[in-house]
C-alpha positions in Angstrom: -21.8 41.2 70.4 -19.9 43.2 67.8 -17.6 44.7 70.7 -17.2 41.4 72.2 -15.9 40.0 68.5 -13.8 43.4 68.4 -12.0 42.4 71.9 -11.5 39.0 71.0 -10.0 40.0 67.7 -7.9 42.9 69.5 -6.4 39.8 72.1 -6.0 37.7 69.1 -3.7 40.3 67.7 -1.9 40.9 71.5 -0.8 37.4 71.1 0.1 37.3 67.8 2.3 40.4 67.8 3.4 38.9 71.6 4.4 35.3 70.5 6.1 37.6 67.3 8.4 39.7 69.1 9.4 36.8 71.4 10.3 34.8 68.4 12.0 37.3 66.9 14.2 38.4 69.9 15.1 34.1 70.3 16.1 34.6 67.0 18.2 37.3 67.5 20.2 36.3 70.0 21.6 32.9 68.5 24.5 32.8 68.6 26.1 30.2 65.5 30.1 29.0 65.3 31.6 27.0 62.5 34.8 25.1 63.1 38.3 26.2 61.2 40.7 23.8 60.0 42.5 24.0 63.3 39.6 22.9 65.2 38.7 26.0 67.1 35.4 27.7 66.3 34.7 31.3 65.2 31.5 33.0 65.3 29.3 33.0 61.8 25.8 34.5 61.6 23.5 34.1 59.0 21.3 37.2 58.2 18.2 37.6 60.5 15.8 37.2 57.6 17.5 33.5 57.1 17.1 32.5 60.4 13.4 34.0 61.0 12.7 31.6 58.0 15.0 28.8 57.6 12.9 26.4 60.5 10.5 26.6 57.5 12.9 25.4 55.0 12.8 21.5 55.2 9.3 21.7 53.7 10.6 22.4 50.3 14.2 21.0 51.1 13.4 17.7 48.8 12.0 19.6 46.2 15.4 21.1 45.4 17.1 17.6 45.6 16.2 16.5 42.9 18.4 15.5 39.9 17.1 18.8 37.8 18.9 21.5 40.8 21.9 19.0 40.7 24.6 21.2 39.1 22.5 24.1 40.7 23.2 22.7 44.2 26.7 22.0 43.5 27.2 25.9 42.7 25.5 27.1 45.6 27.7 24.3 47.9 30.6 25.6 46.7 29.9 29.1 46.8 28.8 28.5 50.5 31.7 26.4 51.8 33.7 29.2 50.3 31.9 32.2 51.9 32.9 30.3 55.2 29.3 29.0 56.0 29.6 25.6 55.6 28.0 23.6 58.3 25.8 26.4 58.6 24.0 26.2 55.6 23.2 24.1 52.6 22.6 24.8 49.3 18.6 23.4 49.7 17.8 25.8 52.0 19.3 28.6 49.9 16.7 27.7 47.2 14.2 27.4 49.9 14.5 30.7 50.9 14.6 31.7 47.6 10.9 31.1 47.4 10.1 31.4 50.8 11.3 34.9 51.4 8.6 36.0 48.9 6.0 34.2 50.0 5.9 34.7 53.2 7.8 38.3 53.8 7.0 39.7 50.4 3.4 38.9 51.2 3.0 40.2 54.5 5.4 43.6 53.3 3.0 43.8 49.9 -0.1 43.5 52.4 1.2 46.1 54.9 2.1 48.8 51.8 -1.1 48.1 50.4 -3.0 49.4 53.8 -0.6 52.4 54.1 -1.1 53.3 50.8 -5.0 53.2 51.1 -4.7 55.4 54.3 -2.9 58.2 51.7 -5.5 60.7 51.0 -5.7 63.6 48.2 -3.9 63.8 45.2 -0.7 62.1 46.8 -2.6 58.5 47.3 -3.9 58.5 44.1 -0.1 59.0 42.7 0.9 56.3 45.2 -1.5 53.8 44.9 -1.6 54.2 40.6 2.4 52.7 40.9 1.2 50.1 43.6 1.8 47.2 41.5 5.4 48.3 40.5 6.2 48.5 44.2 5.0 45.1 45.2 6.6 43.7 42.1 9.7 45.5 43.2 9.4 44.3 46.6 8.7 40.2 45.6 12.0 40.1 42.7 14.1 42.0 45.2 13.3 38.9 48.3 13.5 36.6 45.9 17.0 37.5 44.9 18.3 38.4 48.1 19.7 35.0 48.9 21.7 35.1 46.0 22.8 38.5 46.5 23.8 38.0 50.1 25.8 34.4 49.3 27.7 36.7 46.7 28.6 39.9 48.9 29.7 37.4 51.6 31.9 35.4 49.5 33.3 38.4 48.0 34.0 39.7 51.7 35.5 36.2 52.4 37.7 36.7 49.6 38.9 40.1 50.4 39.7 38.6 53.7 41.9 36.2 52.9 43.8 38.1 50.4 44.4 40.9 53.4 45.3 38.1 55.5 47.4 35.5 53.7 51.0 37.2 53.9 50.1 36.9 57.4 48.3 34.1 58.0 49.8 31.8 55.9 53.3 33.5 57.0 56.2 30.9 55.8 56.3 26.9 54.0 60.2 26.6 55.7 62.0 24.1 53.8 65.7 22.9 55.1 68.1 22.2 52.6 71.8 21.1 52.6 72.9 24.9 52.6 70.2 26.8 55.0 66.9 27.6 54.9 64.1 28.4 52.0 61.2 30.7 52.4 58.3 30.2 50.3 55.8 32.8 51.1 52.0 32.6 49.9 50.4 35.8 49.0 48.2 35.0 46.3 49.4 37.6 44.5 50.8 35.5 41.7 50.3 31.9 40.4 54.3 29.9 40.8 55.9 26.9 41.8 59.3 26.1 43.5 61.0 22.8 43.5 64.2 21.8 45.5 65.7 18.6 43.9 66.0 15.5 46.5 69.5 15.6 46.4 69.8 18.9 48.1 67.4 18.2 51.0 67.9 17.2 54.5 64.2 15.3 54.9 62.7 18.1 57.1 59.7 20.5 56.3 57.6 22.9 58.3 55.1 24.8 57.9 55.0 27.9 60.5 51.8 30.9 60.3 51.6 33.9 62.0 49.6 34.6 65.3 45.7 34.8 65.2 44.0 35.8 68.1 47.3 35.3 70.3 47.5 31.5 68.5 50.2 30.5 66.1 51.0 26.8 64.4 53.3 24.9 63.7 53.4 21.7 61.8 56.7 19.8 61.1 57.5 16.8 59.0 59.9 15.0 58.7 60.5 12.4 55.3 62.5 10.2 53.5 65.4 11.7 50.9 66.8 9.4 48.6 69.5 11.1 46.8 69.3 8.1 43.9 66.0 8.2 43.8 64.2 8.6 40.6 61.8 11.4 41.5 59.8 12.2 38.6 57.6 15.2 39.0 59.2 18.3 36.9 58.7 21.8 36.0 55.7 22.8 33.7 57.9 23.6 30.9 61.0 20.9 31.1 59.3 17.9 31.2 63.2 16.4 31.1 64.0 18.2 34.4 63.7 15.5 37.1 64.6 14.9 40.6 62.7 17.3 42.5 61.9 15.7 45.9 59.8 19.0 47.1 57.6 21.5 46.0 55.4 24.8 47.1 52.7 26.3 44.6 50.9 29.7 45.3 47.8 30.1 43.8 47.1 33.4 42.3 43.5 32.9 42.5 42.5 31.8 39.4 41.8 27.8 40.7 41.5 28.9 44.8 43.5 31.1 47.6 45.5 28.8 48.3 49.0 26.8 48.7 50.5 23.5 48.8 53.5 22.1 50.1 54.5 18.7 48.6 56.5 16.1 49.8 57.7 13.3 46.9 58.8 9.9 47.1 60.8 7.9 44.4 58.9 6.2 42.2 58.5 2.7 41.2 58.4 0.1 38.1 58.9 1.7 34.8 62.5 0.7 34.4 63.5 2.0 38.3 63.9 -1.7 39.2 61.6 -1.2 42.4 58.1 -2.8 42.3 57.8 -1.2 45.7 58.9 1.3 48.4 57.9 1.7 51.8 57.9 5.6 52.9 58.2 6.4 56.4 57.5 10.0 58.0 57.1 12.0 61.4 54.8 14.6 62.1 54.5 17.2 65.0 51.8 19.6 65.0 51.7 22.6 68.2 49.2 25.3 68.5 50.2 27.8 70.7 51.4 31.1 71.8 53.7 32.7 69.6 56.8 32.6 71.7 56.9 29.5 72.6 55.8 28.2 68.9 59.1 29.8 67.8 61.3 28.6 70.5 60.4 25.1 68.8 60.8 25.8 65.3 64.3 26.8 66.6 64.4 23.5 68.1 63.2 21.4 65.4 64.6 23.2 62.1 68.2 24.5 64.1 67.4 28.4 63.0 65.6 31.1 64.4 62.2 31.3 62.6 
């Protein structure tokens, strides 16, 4: 009887270990995209300890909903979208697995220490086993802060990213103008903003980045310019300064990485004598290989690119 119990356990434990390594080789080899800006996908994979647990996560998913993690959500949501796993992950889940990386991992790591350590004979066990508790305690605090030390080190690695890739990337905001062509580069090296007063532009803007994976874009626009306009956005420190009908900003950082190209219309009531103004504009947006991208700027904006 007791060898028959022994077998049955010793199968049980086949299985288990069986159904174990399957699951964990399924997990493995997923394979997760999220979608850029541009529409094409890139690869993004979570860290194997996520995915082993996160079909586990919607059990405790509505705890964290609740109004008391509300500004703790909107932390983690940000951080996430900006570690470039949004649609991969919610902030929910990271408190999830905040709790269930302990429970469940910790546990079964605490339990398999504890049996080596008791299998330590002499002097050394007793060592081993008289700091037993600081291990496990060790073990718990460091899977319960893994999450958050993960969601940091990949938005860190995001980061660093970006800045190595912006003068690239984000290669050139062309502007025409009456008397050529502007540049505005965005490194985020530096926080600055340009304006080019209405009555110097031609109504045309593009927006040109450099290849990625064999792919460059192009987006050009074209808007109205009216020269007698009253165009009322100004510089930061001449409030008296108007009629600036364009203008780029780099971002050093310190809000986002990030740059804007704005397009400004004349504005209305307040002594203008408009009450309203209709603002028409054209748009053409190619994604393609380099060459040919450039052979249309050249078209479009009448300059080599």
């Amino acid at each position: 009887m007791h060898a028959t119990i022994e077998f049955i356990m010793c199968l049980l434990w086949a299985v288990f270990a069986g159904l174990s390594a399957w699951y964990c080789a399924q997990i493995l080899s997923q394979v997760t995209y999220v979608t850029l800006a541009d529409g094409r996908q890139q690869e993004r994979r979570l860290p194997f300890l996520f995915r082993l647990l996160i079909p586990l996560a919607p059990n405790l998913t509505p705890l964290f909903r609740r109004p008391y993690f509300e500004k703790t959500n909107a932390n983690l949501s940000r951080k996430i979208v900006s570690a470039g796993f949004g649609g991969l992950l919610v902030s929910e889940e990271i408190l999830a697995l905040k709790v269930l990386l302990p429970v469940v991992l910790g546990t079964m790591l605490v339990a398999l220490i504890w049996a080596l350590l008791a299998m330590v004979q002499g002097k050394a066990g007793l060592v081993l086993r008289s700091h037993e508790a600081s291990f496990m305690l060790i073990i718990m605090l460091w899977f319960y802060a893994y999450p958050g030390l993960w969601l940091k080190k990949a938005l860190k690695e995001r980061h660093r990213k970006i800045q190595k890739s912006l003068p690239f990337v984000l290669d050139l905001l062309t502007l025409s103008v009456e008397a050529g062509l502007v540049r505005f580069r965005i490194d985020a090296a530096e926080q600055h903003k340009i304006g080019v007063k209405a009555a110097s532009l031609t109504g045309r803007a593009a927006y040109m980045s450099d290849p990625c994976d064999g792919v460059c874009t192009l987006i050009v626009r074209d808007f109205n310019v009216d020269p007698k306009g009253i165009y009322v956005d100004v510089p930061w420190d001449d409030l008296a300064d108007l009629g600036y009908g364009l203008q780029c900003y780099n971002d050093d950082g310190a809000l986002a990485h990030f740059g804007e190209l704005e397009i400004h219309t004349p504005a209305i009531g307040d002594g203008t004598g408009l009450t309203s103004y209709t603002d028409l504009s054209r748009l053409w947006a190619y994604v393609g290989e380099e060459t040919q991208i450039r052979q249309i700027a050249t078209e479009l904006l009448r300059t080599e690119i």
